[in-house]
Gaussian input, Z-matrix of N, CA and C with variables (Angstrom, degrees):
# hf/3-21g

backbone

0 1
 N
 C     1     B1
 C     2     B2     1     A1
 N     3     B3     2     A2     1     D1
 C     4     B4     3     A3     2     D2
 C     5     B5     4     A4     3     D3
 N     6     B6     5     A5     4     D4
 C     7     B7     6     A6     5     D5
 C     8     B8     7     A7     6     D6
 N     9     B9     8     A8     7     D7
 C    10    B10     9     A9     8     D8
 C    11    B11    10    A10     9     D9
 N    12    B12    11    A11    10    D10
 C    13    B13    12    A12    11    D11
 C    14    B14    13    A13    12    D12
 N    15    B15    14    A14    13    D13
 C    16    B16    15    A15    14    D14
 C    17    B17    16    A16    15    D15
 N    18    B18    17    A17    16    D16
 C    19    B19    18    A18    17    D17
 C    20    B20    19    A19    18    D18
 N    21    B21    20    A20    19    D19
 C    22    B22    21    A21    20    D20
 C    23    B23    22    A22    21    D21
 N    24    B24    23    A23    22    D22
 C    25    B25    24    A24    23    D23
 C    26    B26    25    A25    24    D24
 N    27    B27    26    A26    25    D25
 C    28    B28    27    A27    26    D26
 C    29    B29    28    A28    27    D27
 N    30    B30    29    A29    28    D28
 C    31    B31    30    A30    29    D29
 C    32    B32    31    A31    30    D30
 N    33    B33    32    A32    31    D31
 C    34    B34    33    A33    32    D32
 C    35    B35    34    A34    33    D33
 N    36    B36    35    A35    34    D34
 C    37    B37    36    A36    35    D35
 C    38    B38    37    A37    36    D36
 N    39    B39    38    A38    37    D37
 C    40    B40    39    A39    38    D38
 C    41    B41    40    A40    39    D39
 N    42    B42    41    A41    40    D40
 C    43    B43    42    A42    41    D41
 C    44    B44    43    A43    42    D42
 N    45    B45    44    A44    43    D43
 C    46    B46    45    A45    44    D44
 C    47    B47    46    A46    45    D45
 N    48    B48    47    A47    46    D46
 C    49    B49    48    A48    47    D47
 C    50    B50    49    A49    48    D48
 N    51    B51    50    A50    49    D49
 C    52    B52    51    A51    50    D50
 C    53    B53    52    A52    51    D51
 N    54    B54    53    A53    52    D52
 C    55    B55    54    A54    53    D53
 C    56    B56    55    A55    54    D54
 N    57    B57    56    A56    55    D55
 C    58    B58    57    A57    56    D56
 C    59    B59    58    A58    57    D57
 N    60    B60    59    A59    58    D58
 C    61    B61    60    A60    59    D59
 C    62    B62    61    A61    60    D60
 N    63    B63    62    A62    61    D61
 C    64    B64    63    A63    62    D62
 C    65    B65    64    A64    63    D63
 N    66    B66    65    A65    64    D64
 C    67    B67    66    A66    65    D65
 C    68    B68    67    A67    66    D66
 N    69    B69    68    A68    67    D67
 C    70    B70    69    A69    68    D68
 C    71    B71    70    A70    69    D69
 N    72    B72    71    A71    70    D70
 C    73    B73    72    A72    71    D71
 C    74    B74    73    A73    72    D72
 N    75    B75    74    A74    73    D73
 C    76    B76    75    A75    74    D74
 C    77    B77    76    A76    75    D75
 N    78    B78    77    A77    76    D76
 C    79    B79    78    A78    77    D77
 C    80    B80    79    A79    78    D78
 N    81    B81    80    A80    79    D79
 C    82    B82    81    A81    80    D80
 C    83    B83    82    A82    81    D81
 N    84    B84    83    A83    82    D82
 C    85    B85    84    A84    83    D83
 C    86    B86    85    A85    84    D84
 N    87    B87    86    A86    85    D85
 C    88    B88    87    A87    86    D86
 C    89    B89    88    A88    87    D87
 N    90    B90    89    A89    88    D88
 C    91    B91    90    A90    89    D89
 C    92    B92    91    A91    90    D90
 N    93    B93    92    A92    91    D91
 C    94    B94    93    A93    92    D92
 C    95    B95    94    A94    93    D93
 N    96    B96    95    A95    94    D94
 C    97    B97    96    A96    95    D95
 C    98    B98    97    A97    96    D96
 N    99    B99    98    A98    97    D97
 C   100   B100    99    A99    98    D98
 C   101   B101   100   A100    99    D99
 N   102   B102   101   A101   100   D100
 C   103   B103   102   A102   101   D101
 C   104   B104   103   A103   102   D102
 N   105   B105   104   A104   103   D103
 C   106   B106   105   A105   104   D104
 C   107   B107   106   A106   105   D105
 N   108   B108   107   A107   106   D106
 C   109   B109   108   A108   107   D107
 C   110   B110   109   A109   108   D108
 N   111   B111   110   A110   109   D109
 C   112   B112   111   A111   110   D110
 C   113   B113   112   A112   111   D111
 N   114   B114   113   A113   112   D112
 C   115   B115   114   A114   113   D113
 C   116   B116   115   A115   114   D114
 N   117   B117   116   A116   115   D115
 C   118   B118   117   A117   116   D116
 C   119   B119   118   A118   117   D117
 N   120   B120   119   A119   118   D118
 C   121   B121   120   A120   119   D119
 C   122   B122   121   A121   120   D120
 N   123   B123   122   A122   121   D121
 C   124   B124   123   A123   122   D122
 C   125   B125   124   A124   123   D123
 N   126   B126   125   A125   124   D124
 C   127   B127   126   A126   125   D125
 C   128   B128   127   A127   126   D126
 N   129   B129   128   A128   127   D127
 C   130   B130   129   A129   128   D128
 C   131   B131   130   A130   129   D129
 N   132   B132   131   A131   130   D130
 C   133   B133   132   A132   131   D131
 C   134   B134   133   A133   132   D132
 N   135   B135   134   A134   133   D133
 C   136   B136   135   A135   134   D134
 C   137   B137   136   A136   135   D135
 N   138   B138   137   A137   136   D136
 C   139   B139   138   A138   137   D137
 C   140   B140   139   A139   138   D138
 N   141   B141   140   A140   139   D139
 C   142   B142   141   A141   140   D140
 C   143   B143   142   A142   141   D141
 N   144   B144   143   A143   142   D142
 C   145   B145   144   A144   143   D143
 C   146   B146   145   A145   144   D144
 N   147   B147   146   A146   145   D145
 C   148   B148   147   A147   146   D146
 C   149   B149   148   A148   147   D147
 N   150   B150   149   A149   148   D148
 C   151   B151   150   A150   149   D149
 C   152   B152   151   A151   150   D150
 N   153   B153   152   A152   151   D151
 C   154   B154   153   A153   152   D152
 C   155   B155   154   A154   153   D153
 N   156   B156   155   A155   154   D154
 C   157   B157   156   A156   155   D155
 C   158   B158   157   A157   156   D156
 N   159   B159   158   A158   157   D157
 C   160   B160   159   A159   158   D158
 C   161   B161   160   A160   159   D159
 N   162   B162   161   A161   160   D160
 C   163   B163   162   A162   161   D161
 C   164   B164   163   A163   162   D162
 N   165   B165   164   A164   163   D163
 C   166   B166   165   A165   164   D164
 C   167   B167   166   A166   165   D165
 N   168   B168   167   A167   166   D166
 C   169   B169   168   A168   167   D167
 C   170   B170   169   A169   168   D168
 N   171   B171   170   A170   169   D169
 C   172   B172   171   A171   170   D170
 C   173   B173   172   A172   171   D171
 N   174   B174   173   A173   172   D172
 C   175   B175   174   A174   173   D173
 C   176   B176   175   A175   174   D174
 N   177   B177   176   A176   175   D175
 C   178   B178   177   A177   176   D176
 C   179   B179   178   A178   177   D177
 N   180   B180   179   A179   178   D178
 C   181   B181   180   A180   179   D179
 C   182   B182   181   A181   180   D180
 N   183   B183   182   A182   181   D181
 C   184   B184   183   A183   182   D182
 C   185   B185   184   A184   183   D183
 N   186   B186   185   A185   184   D184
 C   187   B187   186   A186   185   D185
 C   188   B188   187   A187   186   D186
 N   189   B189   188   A188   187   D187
 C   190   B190   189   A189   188   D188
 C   191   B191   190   A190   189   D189
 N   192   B192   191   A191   190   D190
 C   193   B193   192   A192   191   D191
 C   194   B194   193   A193   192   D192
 N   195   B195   194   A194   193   D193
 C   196   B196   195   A195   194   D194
 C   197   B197   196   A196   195   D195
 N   198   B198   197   A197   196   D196
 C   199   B199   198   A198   197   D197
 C   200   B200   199   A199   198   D198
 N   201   B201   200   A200   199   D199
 C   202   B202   201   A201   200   D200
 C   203   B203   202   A202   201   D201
 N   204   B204   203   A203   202   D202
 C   205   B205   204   A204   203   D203
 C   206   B206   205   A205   204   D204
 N   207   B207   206   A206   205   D205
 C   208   B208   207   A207   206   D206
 C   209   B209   208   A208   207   D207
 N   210   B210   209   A209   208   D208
 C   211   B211   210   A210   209   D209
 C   212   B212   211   A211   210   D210
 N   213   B213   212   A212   211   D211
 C   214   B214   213   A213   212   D212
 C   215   B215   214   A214   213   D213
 N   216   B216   215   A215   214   D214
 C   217   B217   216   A216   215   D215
 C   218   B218   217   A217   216   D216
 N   219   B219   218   A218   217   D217
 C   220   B220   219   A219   218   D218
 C   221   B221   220   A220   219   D219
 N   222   B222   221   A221   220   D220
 C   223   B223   222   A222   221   D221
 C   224   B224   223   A223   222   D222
 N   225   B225   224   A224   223   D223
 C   226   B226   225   A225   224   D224
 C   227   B227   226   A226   225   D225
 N   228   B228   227   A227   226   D226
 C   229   B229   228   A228   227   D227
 C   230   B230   229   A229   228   D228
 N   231   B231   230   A230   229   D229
 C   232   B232   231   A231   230   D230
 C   233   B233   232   A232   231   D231
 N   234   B234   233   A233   232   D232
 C   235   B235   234   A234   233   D233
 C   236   B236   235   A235   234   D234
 N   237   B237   236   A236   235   D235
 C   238   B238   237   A237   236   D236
 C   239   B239   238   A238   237   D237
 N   240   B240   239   A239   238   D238
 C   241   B241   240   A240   239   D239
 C   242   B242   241   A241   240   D240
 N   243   B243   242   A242   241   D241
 C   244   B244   243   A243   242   D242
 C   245   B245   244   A244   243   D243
 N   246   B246   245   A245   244   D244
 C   247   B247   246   A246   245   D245
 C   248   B248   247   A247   246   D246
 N   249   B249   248   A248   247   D247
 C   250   B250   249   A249   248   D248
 C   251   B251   250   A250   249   D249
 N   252   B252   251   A251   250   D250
 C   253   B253   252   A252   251   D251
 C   254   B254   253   A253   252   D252
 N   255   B255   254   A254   253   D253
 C   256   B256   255   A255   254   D254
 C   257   B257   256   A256   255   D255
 N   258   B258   257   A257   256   D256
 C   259   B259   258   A258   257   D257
 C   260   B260   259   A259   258   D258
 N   261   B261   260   A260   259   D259
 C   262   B262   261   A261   260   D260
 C   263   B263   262   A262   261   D261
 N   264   B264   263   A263   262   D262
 C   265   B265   264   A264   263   D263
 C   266   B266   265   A265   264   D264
 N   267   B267   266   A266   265   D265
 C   268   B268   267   A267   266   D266
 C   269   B269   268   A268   267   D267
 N   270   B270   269   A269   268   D268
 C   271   B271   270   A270   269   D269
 C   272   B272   271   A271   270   D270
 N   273   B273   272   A272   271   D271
 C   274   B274   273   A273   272   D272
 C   275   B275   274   A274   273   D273
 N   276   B276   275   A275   274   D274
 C   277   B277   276   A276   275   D275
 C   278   B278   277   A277   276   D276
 N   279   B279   278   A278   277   D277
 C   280   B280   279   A279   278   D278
 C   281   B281   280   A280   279   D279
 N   282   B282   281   A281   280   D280
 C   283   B283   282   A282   281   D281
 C   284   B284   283   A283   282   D282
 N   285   B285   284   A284   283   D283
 C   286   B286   285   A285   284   D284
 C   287   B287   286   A286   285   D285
 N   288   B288   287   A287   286   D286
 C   289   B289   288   A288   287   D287
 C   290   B290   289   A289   288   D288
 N   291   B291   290   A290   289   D289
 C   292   B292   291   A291   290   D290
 C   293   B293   292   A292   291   D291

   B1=1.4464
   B2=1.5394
   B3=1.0895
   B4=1.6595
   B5=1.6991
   B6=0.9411
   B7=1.7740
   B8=1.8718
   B9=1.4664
   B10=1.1639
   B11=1.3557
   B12=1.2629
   B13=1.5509
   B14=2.1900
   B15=0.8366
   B16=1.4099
   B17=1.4400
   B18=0.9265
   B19=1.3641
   B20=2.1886
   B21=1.2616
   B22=1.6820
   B23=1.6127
   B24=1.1141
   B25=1.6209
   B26=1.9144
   B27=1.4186
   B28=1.6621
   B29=1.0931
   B30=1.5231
   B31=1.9233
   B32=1.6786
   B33=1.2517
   B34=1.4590
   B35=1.4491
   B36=1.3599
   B37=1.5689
   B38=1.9204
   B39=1.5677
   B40=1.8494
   B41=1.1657
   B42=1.1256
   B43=1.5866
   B44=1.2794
   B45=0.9545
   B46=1.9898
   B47=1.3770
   B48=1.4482
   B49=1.0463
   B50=2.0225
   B51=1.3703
   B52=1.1590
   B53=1.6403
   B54=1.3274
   B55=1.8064
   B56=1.3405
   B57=1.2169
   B58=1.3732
   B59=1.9944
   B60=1.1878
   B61=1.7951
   B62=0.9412
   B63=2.1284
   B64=1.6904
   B65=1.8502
   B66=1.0320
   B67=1.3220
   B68=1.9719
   B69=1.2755
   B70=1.5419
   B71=1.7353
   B72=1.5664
   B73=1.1717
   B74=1.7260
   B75=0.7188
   B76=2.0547
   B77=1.2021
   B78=1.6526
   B79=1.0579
   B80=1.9374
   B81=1.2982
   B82=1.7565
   B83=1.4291
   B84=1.0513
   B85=1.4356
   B86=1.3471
   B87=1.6172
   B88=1.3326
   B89=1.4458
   B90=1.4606
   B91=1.6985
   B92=1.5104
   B93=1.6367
   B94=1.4215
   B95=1.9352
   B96=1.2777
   B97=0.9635
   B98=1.5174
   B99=1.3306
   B100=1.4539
   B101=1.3570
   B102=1.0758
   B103=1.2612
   B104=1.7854
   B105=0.4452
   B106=1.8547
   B107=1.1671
   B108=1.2145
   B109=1.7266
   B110=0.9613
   B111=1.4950
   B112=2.3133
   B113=1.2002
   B114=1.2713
   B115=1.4320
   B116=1.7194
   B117=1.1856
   B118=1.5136
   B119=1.0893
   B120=1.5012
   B121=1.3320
   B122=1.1851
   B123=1.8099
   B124=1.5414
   B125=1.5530
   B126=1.3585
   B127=1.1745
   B128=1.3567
   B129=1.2265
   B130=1.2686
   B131=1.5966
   B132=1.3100
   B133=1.3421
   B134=1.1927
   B135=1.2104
   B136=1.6070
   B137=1.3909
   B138=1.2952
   B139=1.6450
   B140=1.8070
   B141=1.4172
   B142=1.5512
   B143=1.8757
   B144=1.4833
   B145=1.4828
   B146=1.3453
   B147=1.2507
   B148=1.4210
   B149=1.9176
   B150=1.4637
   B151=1.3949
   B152=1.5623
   B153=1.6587
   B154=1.5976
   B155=1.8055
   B156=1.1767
   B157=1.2737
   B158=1.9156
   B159=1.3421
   B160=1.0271
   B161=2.1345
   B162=1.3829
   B163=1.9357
   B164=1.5500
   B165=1.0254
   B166=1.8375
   B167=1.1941
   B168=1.5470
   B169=1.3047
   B170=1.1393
   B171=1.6014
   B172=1.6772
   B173=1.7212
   B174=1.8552
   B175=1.2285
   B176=1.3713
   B177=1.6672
   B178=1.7732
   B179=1.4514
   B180=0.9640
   B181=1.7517
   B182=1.5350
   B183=1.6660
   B184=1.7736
   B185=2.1208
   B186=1.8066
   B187=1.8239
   B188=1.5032
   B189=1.1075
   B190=1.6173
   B191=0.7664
   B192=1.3033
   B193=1.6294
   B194=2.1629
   B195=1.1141
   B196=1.4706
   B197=1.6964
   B198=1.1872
   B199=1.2879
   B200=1.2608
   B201=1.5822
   B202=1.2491
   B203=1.6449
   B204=1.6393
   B205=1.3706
   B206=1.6572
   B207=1.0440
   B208=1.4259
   B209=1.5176
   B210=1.7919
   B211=1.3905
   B212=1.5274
   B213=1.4385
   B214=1.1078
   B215=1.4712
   B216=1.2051
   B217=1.3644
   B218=1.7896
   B219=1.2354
   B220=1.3868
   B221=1.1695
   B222=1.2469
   B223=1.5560
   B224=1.6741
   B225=0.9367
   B226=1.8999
   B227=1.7457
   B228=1.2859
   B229=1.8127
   B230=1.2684
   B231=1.3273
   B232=1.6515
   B233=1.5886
   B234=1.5854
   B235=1.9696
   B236=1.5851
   B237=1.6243
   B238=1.0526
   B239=1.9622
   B240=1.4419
   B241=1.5833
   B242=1.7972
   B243=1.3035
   B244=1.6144
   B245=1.4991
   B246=1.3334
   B247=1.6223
   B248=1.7918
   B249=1.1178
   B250=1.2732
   B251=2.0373
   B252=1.3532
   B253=1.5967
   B254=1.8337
   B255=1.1409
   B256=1.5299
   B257=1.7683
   B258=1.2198
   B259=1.6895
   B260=1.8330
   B261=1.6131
   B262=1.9073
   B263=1.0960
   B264=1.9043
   B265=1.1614
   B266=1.5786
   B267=1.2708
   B268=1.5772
   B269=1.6368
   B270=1.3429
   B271=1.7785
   B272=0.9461
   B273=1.4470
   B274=1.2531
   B275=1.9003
   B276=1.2359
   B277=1.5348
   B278=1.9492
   B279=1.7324
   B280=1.6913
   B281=1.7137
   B282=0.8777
   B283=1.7052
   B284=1.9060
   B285=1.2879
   B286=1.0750
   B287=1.4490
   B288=1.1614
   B289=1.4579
   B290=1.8474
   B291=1.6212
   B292=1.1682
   B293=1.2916
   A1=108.36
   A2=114.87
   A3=119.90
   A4=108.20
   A5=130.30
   A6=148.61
   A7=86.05
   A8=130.00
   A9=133.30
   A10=126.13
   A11=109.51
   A12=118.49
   A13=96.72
   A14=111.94
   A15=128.84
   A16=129.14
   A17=131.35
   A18=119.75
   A19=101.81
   A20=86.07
   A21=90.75
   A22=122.53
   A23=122.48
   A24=113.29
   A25=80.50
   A26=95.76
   A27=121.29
   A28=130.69
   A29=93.45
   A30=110.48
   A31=93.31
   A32=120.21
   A33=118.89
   A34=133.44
   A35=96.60
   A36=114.30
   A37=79.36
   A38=108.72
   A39=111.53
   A40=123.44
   A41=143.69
   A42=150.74
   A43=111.81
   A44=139.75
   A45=137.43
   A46=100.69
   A47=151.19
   A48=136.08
   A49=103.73
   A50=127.64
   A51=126.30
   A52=104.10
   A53=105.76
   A54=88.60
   A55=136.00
   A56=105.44
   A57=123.21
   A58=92.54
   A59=130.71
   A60=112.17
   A61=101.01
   A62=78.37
   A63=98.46
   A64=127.54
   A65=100.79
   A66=135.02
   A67=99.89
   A68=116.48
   A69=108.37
   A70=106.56
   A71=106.15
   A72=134.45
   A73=118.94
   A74=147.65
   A75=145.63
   A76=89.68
   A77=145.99
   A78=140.25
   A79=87.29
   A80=103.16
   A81=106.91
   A82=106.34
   A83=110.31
   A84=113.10
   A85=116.25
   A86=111.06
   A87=125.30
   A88=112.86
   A89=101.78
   A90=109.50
   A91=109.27
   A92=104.88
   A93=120.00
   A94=91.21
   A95=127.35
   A96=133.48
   A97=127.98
   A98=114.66
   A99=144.07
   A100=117.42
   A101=133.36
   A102=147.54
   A103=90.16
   A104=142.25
   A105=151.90
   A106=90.74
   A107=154.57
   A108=126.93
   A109=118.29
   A110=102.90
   A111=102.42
   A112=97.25
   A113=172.17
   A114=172.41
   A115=107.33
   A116=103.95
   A117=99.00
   A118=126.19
   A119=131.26
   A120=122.41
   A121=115.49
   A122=114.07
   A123=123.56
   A124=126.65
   A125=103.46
   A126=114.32
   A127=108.34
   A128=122.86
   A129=117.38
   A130=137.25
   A131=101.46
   A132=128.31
   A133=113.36
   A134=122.04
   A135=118.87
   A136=128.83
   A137=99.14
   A138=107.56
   A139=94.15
   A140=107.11
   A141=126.80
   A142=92.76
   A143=125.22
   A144=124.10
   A145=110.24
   A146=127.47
   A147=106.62
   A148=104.09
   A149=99.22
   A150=91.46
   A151=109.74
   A152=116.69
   A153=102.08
   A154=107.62
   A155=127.85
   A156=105.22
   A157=110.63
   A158=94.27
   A159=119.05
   A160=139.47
   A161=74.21
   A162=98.91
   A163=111.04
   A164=112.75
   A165=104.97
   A166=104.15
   A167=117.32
   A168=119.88
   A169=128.28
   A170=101.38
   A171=118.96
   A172=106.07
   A173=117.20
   A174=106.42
   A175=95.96
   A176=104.47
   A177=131.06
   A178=107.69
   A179=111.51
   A180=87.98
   A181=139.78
   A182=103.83
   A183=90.07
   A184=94.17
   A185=73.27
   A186=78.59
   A187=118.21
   A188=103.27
   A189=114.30
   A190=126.32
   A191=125.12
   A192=106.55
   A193=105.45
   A194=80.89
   A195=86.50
   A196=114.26
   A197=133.43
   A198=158.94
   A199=81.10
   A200=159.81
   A201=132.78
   A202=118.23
   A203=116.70
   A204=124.41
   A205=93.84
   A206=130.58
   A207=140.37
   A208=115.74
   A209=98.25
   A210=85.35
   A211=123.44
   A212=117.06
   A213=112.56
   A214=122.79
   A215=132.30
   A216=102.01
   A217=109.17
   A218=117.44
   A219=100.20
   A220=118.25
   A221=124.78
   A222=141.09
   A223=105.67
   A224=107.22
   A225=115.36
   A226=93.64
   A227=112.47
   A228=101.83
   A229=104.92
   A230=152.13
   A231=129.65
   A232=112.11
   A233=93.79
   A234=106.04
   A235=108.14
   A236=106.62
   A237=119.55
   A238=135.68
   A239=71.82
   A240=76.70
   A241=105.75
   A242=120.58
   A243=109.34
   A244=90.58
   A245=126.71
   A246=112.81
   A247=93.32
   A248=133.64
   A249=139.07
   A250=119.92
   A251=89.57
   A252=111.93
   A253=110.15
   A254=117.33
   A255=118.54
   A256=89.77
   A257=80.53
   A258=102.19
   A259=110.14
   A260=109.06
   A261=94.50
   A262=72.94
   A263=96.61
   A264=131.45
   A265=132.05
   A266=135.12
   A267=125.31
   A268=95.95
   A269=109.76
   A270=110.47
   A271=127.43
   A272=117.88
   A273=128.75
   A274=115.98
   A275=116.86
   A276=114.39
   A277=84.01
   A278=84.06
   A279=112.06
   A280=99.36
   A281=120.07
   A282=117.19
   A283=91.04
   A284=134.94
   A285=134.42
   A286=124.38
   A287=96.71
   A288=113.41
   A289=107.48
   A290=124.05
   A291=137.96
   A292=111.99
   D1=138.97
   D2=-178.40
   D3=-66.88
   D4=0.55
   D5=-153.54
   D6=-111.68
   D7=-19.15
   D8=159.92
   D9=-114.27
   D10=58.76
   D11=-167.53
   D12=-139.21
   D13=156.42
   D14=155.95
   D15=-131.53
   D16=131.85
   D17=-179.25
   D18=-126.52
   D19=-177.46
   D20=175.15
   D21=-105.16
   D22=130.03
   D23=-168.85
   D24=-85.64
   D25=166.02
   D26=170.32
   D27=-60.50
   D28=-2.07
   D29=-177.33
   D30=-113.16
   D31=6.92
   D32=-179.81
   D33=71.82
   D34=23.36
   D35=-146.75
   D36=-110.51
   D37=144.30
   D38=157.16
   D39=-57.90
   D40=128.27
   D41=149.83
   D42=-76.55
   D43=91.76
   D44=162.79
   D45=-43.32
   D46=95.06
   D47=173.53
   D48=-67.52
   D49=36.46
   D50=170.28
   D51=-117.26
   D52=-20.25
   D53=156.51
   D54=-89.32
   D55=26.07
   D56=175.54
   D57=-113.57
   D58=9.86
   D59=154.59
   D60=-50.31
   D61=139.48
   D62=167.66
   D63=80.18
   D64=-14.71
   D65=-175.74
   D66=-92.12
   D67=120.29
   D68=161.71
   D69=-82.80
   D70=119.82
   D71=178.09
   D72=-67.92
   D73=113.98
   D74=-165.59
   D75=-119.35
   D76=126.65
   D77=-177.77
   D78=-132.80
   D79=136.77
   D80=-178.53
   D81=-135.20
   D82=132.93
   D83=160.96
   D84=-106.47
   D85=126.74
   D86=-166.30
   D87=-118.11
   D88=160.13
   D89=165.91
   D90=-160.73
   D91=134.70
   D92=-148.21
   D93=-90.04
   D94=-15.93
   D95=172.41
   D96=-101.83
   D97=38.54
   D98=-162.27
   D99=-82.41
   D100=-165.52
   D101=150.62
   D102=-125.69
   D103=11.88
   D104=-159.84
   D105=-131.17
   D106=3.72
   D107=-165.02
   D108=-93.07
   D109=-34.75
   D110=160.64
   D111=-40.83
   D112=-46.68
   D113=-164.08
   D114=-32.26
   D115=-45.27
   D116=174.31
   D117=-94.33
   D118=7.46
   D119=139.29
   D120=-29.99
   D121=-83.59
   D122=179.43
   D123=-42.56
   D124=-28.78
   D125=-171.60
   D126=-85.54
   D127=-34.85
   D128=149.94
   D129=-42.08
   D130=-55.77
   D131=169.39
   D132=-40.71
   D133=-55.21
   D134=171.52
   D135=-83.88
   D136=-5.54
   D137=160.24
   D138=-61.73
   D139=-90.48
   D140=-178.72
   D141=-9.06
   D142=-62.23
   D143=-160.97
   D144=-93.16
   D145=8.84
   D146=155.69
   D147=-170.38
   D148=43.92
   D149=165.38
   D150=-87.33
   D151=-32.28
   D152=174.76
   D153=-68.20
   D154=-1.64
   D155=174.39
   D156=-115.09
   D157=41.77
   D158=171.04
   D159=76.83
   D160=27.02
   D161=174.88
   D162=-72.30
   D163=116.58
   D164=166.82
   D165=-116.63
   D166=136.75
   D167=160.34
   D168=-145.20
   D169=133.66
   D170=-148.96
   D171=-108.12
   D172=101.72
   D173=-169.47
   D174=-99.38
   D175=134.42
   D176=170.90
   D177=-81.41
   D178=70.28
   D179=163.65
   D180=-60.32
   D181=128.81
   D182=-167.02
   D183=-121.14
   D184=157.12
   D185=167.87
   D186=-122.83
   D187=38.53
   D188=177.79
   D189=-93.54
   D190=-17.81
   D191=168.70
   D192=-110.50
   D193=119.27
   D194=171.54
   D195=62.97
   D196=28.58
   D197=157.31
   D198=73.31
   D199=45.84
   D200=179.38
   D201=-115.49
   D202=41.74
   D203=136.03
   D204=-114.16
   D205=106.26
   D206=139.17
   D207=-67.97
   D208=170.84
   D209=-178.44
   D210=94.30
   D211=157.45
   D212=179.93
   D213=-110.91
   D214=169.60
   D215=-162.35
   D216=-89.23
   D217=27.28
   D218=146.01
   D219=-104.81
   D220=-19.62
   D221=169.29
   D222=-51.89
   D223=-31.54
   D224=-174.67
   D225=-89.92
   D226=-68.70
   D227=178.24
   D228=-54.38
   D229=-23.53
   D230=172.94
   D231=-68.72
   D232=-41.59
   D233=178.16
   D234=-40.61
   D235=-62.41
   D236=179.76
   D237=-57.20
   D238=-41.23
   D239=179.59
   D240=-90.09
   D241=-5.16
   D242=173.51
   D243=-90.12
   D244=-54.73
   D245=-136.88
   D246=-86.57
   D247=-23.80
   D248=-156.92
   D249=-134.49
   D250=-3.26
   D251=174.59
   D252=44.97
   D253=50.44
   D254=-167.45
   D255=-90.05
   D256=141.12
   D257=171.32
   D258=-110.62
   D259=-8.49
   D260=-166.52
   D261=-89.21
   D262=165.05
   D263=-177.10
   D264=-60.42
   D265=110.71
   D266=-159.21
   D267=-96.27
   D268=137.65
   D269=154.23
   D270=-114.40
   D271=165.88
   D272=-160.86
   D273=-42.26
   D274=125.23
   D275=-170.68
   D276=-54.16
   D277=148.90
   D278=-174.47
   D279=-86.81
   D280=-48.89
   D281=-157.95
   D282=-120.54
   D283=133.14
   D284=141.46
   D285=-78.18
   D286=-48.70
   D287=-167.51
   D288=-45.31
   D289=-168.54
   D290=-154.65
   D291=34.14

């Protein structure tokens, strides 16, 4: 069950993904060097419309395919939060490598 999972937020800090029961979970994998990166407009957007009625969404940033999340992961939450103003929560990029 995902309610037994942890992952790392971008500030390096644990997430219990079990205080999120009950809660519908949105898990995304992102890349700030995309052809996909308009993506978090919307994705934002539906944070804004239904995170008080209980939406969470947890963006993964990865650099595996084709190095295109560069950067570190505060370098990716500034990207994000200047060019696209996202407020959900980003974690720690998954893959550095390639």
């Amino acid at each position: 069950m995902i309610y037994d999972y942890q992952v790392t937020t971008g500030k390096g800090e644990v997430l219990d993904l079990a205080s999120y029961n009950g809660k519908v979970i949105m898990v995304v994998n992102t890349a700030t060097g995309c052809g996909f990166t308009p993506q978090y407009a919307p994705i934002e957007q539906l944070y804004k419309d239904y995170h008080d009625k209980g939406l969470e969404i947890l963006d993964i940033p990865c650099n595996q395919f084709g190095a295109q999340a560069p950067g570190t992961d505060d370098e990716i939450h500034e990207f994000c939060t200047m060019h696209f103003n996202t407020t959900f929560p980003q974690m720690k990029k998954s893959c550095k490598r390639y």
